[in-house]
KEFIFI-558408 format. One record per residue (C-alpha): residue number from 1; z, x, y; residue in one letter. Coordinates in steps of 0.001 Angstrom, whole numbers, plus 500000, padded with zeros to 6 digits. Layout:
N
(NUM (Z X Y) a)
...
This chain:
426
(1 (828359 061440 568667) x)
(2 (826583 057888 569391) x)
(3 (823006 060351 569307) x)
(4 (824376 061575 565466) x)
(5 (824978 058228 564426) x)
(6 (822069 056715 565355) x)
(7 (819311 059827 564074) x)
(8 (822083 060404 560759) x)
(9 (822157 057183 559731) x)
(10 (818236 056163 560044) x)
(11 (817413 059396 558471) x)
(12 (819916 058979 555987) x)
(13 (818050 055375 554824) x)
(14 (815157 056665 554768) x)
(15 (815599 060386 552678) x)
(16 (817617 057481 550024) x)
(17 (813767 055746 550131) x)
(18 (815156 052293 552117) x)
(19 (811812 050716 553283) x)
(20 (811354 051715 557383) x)
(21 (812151 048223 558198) x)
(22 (815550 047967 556374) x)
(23 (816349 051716 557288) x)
(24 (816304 050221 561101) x)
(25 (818512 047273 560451) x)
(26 (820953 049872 558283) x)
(27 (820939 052021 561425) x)
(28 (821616 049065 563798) x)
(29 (824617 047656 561442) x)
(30 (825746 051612 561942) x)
(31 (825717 051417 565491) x)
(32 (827358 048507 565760) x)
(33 (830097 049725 563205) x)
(34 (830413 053168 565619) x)
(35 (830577 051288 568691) x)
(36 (833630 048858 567342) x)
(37 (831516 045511 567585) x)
(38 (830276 044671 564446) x)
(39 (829125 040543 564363) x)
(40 (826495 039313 561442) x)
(41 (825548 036657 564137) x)
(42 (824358 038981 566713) x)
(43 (822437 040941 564593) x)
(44 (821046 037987 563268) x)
(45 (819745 036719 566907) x)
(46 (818171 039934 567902) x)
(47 (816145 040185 564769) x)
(48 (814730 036168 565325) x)
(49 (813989 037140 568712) x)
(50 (813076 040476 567866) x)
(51 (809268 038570 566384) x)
(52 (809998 036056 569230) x)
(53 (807370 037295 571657) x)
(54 (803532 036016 573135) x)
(55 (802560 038686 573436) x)
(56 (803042 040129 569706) x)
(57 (800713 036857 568406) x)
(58 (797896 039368 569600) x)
(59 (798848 041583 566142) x)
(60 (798029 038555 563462) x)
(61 (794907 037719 565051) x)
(62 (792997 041363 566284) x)
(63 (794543 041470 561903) x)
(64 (792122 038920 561270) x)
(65 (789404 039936 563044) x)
(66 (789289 042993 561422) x)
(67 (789200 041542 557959) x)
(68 (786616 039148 558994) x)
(69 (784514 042073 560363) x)
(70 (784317 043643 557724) x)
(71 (784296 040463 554991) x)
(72 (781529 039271 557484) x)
(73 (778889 042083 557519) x)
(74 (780124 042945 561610) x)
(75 (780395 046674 560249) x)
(76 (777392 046996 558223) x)
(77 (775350 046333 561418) x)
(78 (777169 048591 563636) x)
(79 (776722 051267 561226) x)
(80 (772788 050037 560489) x)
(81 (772113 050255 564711) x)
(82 (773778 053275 564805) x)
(83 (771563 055056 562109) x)
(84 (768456 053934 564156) x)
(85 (769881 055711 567292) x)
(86 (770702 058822 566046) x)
(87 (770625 059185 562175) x)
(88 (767183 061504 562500) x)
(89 (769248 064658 564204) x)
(90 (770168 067535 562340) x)
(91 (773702 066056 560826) x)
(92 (772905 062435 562386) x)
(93 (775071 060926 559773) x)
(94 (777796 062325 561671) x)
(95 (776948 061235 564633) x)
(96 (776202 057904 563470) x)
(97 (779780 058045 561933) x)
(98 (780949 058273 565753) x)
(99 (778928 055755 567115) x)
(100 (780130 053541 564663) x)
(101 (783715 053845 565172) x)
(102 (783529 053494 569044) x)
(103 (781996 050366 568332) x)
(104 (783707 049030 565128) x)
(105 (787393 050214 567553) x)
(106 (786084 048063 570366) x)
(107 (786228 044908 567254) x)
(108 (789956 045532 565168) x)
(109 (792114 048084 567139) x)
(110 (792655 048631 563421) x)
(111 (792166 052511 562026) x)
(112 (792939 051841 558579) x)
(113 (790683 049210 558935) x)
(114 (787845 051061 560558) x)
(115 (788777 053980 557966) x)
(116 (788063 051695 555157) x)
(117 (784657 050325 556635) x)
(118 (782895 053533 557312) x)
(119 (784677 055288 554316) x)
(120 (782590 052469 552439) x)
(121 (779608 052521 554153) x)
(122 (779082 055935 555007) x)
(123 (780601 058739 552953) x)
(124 (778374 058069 550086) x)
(125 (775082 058346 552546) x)
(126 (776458 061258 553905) x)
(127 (777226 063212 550400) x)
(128 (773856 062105 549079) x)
(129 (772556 063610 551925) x)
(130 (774213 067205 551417) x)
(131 (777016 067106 553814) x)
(132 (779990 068455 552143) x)
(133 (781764 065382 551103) x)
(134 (785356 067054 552251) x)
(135 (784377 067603 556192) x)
(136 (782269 064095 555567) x)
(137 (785460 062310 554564) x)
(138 (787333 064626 557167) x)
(139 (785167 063051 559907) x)
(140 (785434 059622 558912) x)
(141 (789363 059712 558722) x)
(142 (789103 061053 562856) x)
(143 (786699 059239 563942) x)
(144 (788904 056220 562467) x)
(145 (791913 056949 564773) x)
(146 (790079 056160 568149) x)
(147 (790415 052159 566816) x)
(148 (794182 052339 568381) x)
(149 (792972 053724 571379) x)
(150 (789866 052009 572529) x)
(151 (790818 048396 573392) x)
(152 (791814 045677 571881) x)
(153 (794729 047541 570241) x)
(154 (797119 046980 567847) x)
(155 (799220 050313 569158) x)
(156 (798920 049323 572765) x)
(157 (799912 045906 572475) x)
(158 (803568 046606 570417) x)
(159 (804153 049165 572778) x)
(160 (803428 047430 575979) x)
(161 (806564 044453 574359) x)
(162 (808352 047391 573256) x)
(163 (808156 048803 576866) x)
(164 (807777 046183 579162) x)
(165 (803980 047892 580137) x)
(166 (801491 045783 581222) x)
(167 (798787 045335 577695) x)
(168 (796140 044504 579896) x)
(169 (796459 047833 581988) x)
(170 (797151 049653 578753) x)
(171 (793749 048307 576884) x)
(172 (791849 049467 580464) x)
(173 (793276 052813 580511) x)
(174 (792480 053865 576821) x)
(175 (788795 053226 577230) x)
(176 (787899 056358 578923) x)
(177 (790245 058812 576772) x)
(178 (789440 057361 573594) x)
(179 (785381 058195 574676) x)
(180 (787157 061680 575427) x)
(181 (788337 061480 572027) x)
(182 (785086 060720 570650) x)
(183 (783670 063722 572188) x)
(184 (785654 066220 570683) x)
(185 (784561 065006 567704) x)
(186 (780760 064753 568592) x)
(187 (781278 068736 570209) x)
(188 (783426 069568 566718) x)
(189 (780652 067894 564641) x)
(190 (778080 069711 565911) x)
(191 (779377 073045 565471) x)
(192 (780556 072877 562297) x)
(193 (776993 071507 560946) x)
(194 (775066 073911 562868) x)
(195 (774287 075935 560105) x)
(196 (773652 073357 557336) x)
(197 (770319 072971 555802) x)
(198 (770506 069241 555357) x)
(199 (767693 067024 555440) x)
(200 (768324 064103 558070) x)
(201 (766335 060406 557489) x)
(202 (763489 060312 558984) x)
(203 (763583 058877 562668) x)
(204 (763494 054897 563376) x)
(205 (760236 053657 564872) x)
(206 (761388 051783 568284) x)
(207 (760480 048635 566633) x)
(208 (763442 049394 563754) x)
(209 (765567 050441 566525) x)
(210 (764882 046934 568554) x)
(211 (765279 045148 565499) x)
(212 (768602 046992 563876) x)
(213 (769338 045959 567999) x)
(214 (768692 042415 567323) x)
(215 (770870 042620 563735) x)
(216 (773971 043875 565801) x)
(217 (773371 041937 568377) x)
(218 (776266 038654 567840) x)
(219 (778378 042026 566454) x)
(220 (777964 044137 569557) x)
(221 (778595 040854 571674) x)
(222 (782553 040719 570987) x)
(223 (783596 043885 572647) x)
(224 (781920 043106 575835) x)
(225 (783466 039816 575563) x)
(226 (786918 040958 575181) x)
(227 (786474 043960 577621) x)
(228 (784941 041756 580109) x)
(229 (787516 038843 579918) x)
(230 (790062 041215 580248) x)
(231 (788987 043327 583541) x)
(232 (787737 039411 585235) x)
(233 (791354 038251 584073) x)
(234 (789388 035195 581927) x)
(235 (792011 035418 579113) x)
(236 (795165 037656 578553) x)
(237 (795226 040095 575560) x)
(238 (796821 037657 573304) x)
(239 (794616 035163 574042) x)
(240 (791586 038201 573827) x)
(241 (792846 038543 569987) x)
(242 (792136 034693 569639) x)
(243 (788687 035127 571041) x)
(244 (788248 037369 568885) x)
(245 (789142 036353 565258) x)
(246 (787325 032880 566202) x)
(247 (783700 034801 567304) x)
(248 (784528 036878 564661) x)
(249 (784882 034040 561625) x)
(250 (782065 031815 563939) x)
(251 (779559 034856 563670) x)
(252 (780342 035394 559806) x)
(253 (780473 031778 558481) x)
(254 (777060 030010 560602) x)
(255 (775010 033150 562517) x)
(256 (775196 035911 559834) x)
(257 (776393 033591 556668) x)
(258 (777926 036711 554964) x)
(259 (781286 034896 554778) x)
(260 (781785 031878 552167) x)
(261 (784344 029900 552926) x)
(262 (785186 030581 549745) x)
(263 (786427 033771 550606) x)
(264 (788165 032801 553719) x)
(265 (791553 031872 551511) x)
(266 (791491 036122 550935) x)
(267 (791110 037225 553749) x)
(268 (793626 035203 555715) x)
(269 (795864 036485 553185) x)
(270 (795208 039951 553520) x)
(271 (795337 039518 557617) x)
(272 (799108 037722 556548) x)
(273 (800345 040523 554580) x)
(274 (799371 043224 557150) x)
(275 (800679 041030 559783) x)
(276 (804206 039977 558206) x)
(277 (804819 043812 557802) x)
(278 (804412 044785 561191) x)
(279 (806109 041770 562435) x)
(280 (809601 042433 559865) x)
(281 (809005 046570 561343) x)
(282 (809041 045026 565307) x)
(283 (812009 042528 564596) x)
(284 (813868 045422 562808) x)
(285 (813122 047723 565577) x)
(286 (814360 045180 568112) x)
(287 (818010 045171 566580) x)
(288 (818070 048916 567062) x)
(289 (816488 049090 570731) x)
(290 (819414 046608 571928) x)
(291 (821931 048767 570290) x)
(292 (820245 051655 571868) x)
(293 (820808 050567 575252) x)
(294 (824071 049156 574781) x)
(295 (825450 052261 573573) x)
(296 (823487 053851 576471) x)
(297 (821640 056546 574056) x)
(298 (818935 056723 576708) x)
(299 (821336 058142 579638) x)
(300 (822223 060477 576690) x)
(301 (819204 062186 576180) x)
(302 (818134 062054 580181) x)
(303 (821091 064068 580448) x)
(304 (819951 066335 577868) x)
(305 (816513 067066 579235) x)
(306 (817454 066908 583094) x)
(307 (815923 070341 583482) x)
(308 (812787 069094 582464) x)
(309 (812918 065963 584882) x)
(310 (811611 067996 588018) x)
(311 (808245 069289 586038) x)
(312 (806322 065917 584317) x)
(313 (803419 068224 582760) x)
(314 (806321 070292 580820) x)
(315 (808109 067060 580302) x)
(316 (805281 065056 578601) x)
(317 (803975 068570 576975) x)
(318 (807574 068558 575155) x)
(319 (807194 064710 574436) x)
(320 (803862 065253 573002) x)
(321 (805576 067875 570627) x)
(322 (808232 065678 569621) x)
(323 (805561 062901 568726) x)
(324 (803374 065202 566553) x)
(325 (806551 066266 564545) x)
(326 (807708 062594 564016) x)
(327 (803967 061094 563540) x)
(328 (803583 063994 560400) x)
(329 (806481 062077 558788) x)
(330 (805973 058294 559566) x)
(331 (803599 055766 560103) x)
(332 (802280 054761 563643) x)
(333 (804440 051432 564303) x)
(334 (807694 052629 563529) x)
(335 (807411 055573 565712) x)
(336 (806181 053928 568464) x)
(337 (809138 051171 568023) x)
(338 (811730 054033 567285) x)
(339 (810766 056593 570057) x)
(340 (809621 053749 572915) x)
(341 (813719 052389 574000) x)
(342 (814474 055981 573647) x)
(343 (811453 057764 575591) x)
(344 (810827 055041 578578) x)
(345 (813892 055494 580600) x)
(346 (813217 059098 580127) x)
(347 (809779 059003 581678) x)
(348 (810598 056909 584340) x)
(349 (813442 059285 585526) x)
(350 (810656 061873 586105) x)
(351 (808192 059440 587834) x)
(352 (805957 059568 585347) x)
(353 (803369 055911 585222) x)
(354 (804602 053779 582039) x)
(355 (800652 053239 581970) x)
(356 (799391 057040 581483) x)
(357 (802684 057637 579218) x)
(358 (801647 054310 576932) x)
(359 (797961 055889 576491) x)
(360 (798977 059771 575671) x)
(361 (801891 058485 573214) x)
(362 (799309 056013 571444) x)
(363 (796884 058813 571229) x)
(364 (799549 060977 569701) x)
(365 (800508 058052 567460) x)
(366 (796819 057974 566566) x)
(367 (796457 061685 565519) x)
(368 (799737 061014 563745) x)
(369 (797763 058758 561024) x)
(370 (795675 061678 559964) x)
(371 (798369 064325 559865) x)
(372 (800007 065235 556526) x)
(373 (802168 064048 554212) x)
(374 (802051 060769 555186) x)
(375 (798669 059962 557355) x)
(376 (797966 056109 556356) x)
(377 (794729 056864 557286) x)
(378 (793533 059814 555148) x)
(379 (795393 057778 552097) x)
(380 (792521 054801 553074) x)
(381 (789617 057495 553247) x)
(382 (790863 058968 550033) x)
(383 (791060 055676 547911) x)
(384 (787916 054044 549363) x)
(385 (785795 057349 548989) x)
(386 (787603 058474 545500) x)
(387 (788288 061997 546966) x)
(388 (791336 063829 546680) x)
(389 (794356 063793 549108) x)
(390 (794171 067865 549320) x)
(391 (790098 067136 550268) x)
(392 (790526 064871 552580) x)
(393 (793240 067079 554547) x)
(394 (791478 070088 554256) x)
(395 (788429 068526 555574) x)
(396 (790190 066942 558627) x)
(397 (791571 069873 560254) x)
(398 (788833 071051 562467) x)
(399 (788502 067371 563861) x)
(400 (792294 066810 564186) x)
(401 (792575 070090 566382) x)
(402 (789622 069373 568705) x)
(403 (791883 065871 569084) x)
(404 (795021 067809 569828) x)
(405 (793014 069910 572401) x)
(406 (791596 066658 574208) x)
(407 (795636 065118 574167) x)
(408 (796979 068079 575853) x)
(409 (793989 068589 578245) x)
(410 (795562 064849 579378) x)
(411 (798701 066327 579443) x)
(412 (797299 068859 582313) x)
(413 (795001 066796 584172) x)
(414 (796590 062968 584386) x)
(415 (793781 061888 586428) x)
(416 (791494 062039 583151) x)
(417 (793171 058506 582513) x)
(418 (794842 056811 585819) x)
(419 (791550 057515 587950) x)
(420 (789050 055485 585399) x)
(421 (792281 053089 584994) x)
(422 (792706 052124 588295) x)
(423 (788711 051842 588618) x)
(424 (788339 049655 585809) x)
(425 (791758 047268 586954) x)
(426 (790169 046667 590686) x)
């Protein structure tokens, strides 16, 4: 009954179109009501401290970095020394689209972000060029998704406080799959373009490429910075986001000079607005996850899937499932703050590491911004690259499956992620 409550009256809110955030306080006040110990106070306290966390001031500042990256010209040459590396190959601007987006993750942890910035800078190249501008924008939105994955994070560091999962361990152990990840895309890329007669540019001369090097250079310096200060232990991923937005306005405003300060009013506020909705979402969420495991809906649904307990693979294979259903229907940060209280105990009753878990249900998350209706991210590729919504899906598909495919082949071989994980933490 407390399992019927809980999913009725969330879904209930939000079918009546209550805002995510409000839908999760309406379920909490629900709970409470059920469970005979309804107080305004309490859910009052657990929404202030819901927000009241360290670790969450990572979100506001990896926020701003991303808007200064992409205010600041930090994207333009990441997508510049990309072109020089590979943009000559028979459908380079693909490639290049990859390249860029590994590199451009390892700067926001944003994908709607990233989406934006190579939607921008890149689908117009690529149409001129005679790539079909649906796959092109189909490609852009995919290769966008591997910014939660690839540290720093957004995704990994709200789970890791909604979990109680080590952030740094989680940013370590998304590197490799979210390469994986890029992969797929470079293998699915490939294949699909095989056949086109499109003209690439004409190769860079290795002076262009050492000097498109040299652009990128203060760009390409902040993910080894944060990567490096996070495997040494110099800073902790809160304090990595701070690094971050500060090398990322420093570069802007005095190296590259792409950012006036007066712009700088802007883009704070955008970073604000992003950041005060995620933050109301996490406080929201809180008020539900306390109700959650007073009314003990996590022994609930152990008991439920108790056959599946003895067998991880099958476990996480039905997990994975479950996420890809919920992720076609809602945005990434309310499903991870929904599904985390309700999943962990779950996945620690089969023995399965919080770490490997955090990375696969991120990844899921991930795919689950380029999966219709919803899909924040193909929205962002759509507006930015004035294509239709039906395009943009259509052209997505063949990238989202070869995603899928790499997410379930981490399903069935766990060492994909804990072996470079434990590598990279020693």
């Amino acid at each position: 009954m407390t399992i019927a409550v809980f999913l009725g009256s969330l879904l209930a809110a939000m079918a009546l179109g209550v805002p995510i955030a409000f839908s999760l306080l309406l379920c909490g006040v629900a709970l409470m009501w059920h469970l005979n110990m309804f107080d305004a106070q309490i859910l009052a306290q657990n929404l202030t401290e819901g927000a009241n966390s360290f670790p969450l001031l990572a979100v506001p500042f990896f926020m701003l970095a991303g808007e200064v990256m992409n205010a600041g010209g930090l994207s333009r040459r990441i997508v510049n020394f990309a072109l020089s590396l590979v943009g000559h190959v028979r459908g380079g601007l693909g490639y290049v689209a990859i390249v860029a987006a590994v590199l451009m993750a390892a700067l926001s942890g944003s994908a709607v972000a990233d989406a934006a910035a190579l939607s921008a800078l890149l689908l117009p190249m690529m149409v001129r060029a005679g790539h079909d501008k649906a796959r092109s924008a189909g490609l852009l939105s995919a290769a966008s998704i591997i910014a939660p994955v690839i540290p720093p994070s957004i995704g990994f560091v709200i789970f890791g406080v909604a979990a109680n999962v080590s952030i740094t361990k989680l940013f370590l152990a998304g590197i490799f799959p979210g390469l994986l990840l890029a992969g797929a895309l470079w293998l699915t890329w490939w294949y699909l373009v095989r056949k086109e007669d499109v003209t690439p540019p004409p190769r860079k001369s290795l002076a262009e490429v050492i000097a498109a090097l040299k652009d990128a250079t203060f760009a390409l310096g902040m993910p080894l910075i944060v990567i490096v200060g996070l495997k040494f232990g110099v800073f902790t991923p809160t304090e990595a986001a701070v690094v971050a937005a500060v090398y990322a306005l420093v570069v802007s405003l005095f190296i590259y000079r792409e950012l006036k300060f007066s712009q700088l009013y802007q883009v704070f506020l955008d970073a604000a607005k992003t950041t005060a909705v995620i933050m109301f979402l996490v406080a929201a969420a809180m008020v539900s996850a306390w109700l959650i495991t007073v009314a003990q809906l996590p022994a609930q649904v152990v008991s439920l899937l108790q056959p599946l307990l003895d067998n991880p693979k099958l476990l996480m294979a039905a997990i994975m499932l479950l996420v890809i259903v919920v992720g076609t229907a809602m945005d990434m940060t309310p499903t991870i703050l929904i599904l985390t209280p309700v999943l962990m105990p779950i996945v620690k009753a089969a023995g399965i590491d919080p770490v490997y878990f955090g990375v696969l249900f991120i990844i899921n998350n991930a795919i689950g911004l380029i999966t219709p209706p919803v899909g924040t991210v193909l929205n962002t590729v759509a507006g930015v690259g004035k294509i239709s919504m039906d395009a943009v899906t259509k052209g997505v598909w063949p990238f989202m499956l070869a995603q899928l495919a790499v997410l379930f082949l981490l399903v069935l071989f766990p060492e994909l992620v804990m072996v470079p994980a434990r590598w990279l933490y020693n």
